[in-house]
C-alpha positions as CSV (number, residue, x, y, z in Angstrom):
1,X,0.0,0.0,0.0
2,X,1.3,3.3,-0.8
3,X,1.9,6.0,1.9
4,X,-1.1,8.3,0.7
5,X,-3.1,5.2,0.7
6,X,-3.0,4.5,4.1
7,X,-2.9,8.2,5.5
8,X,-6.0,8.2,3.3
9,X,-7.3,5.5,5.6
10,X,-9.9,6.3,8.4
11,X,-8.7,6.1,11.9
12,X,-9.9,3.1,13.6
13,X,-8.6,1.2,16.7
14,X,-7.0,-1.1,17.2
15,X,-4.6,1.5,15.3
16,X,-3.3,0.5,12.0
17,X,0.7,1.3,11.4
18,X,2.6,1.5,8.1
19,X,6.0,-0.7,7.8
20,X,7.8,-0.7,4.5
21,X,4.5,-0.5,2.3
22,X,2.6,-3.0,4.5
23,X,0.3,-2.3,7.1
24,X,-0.4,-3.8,10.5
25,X,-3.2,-4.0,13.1
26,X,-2.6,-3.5,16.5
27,X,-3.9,-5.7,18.7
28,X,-6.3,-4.8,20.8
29,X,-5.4,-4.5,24.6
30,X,-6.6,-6.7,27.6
31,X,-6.7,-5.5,31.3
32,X,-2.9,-5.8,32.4
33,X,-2.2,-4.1,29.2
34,X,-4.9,-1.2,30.0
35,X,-3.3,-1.4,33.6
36,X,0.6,-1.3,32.8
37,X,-0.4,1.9,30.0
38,X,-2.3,3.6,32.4
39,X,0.3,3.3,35.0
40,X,3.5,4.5,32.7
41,X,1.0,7.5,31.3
42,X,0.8,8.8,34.8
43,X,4.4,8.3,35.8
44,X,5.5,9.5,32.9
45,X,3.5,12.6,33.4
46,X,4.7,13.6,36.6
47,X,8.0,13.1,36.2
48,X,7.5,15.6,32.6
49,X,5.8,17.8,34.5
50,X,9.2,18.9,36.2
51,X,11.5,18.0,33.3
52,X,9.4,19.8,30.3
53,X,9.1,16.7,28.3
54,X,6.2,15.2,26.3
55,X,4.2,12.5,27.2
56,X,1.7,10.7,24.2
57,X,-0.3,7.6,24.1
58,X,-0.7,5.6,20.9
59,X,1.1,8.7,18.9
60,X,1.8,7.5,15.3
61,X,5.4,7.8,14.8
62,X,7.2,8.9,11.8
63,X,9.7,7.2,10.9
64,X,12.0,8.1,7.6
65,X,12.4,6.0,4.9
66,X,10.0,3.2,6.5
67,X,6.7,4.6,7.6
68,X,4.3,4.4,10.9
69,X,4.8,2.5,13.9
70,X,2.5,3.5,17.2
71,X,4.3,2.9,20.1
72,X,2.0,2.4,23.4
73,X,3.6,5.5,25.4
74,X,6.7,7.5,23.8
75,X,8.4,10.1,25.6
76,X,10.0,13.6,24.6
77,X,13.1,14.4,26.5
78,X,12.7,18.2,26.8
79,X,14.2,19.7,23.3
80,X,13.1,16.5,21.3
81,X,11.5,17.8,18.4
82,X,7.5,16.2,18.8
83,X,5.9,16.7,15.3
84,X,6.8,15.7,11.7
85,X,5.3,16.1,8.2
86,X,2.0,14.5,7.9
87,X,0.9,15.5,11.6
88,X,2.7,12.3,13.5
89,X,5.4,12.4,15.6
90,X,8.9,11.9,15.1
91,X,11.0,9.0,17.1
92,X,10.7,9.5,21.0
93,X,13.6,9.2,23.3
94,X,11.4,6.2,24.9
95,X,9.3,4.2,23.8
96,X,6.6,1.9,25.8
97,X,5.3,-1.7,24.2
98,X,3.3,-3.1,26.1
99,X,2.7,-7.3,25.0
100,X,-1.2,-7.7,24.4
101,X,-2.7,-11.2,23.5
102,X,-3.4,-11.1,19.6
103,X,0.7,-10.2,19.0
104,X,3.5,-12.4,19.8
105,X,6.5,-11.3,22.0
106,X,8.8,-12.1,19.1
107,X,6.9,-9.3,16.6
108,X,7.4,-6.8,19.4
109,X,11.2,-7.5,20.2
110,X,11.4,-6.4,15.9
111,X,9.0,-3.6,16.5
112,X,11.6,-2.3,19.7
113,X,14.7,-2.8,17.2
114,X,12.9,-1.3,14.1
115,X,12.4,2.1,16.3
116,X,15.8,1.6,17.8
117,X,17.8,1.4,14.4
118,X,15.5,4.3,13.1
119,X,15.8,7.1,15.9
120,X,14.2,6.0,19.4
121,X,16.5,6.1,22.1
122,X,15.7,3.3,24.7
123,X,12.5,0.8,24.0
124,X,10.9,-1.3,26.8
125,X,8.8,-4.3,25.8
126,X,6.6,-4.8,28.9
127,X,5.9,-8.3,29.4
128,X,2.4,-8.8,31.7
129,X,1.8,-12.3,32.0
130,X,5.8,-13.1,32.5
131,X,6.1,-10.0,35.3
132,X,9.0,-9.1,32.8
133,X,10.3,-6.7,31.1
134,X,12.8,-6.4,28.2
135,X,15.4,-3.4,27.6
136,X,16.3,-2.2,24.2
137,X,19.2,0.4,23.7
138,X,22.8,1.0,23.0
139,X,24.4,-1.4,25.3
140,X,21.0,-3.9,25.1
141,X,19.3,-6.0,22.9
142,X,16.2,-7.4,24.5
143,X,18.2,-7.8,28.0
144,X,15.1,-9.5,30.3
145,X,14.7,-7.9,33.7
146,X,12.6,-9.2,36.4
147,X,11.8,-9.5,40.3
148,X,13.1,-6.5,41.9
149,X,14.6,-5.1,39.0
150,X,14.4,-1.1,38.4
151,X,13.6,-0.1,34.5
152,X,15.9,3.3,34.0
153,X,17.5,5.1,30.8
154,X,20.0,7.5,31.0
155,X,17.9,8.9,27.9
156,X,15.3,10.1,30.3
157,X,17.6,10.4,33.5
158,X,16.1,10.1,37.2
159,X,12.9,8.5,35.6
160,X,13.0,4.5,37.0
161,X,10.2,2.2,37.0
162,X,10.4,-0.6,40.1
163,X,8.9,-3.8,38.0
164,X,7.8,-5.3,41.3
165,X,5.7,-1.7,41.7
166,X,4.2,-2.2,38.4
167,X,3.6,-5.5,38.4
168,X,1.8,-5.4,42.2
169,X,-0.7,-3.1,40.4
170,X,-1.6,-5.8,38.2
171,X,-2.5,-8.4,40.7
């Protein structure tokens, strides 16, 4: 499909994205996934709220030379430029998957190193049902936290995630 084909497309959710000339459904999300969003959203909020950054939910994400991915929550270091041709946003400094049943874990690992290779900073895949989490950065490739293990970036410095906090909220 052609690029003004699918912006041509009506908005619908699950969201559709744009890879390479093909395009994808979302799946839709279940309660932990609801849960874990909701949860990052509001963290994510409060800490911007003191360090000028942007905060967006299911933002369709520009990305040059391949097309439309839509993260679950990216974050705008302060400075990040937000908005790109076509009124979507360009790569975060993090971006949020969160695994939903109707994808599999292995099509979101590609999804965190498509936006890593093409502009995001630092991807977490967050893993419900496995109370796990998996980094994506410089120095990682799909590195698998758990337990007590604290989800940090020095992209968005002094913003940490405890997975055991997270996780709690979902039981």
């Amino acid at each position: 499909m052609s690029l003004d084909a699918y912006l041509a497309l009506p908005e619908e959710k699950p969201y559709l994205e744009w890879w390479d000339g093909v395009v994808i459904q979302k799946a839709p999300g279940n309660m932990p996934y609801s849960r874990a969003l909701l949860k990052f959203i509001v963290w994510l909020d409060r800490y911007a709220d003191s360090h000028a950054g942007e905060v967006a939910t299911q933002a369709h994400t520009w990305f040059e030379g391949h097309g439309y991915l839509v993260p679950d929550v990216s974050y705008y270091v302060a400075g990040r430029p937000v908005m790109a041709r076509y009124k979507f946003g360009l790569p975060p400094s993090l971006s949020i998957n969160v695994w939903t049943p109707g994808n599999t874990v292995a099509e979101l690992r590609e999804k965190c190193r498509q936006m890593r290779a093409n502009g995001v900073d630092v991807c977490w895949l967050i893993l419900p049902e496995e109370r796990a989490a998996e980094l994506f950065d410089a120095d990682h490739d799909g590195t698998r936290l758990t337990g007590d293990a604290v989800l940090a970036t020095s992209a968005v410095p002094g913003f940490e995630v405890s997975l055991a906090e997270l996780f709690a909220l979902l039981d």
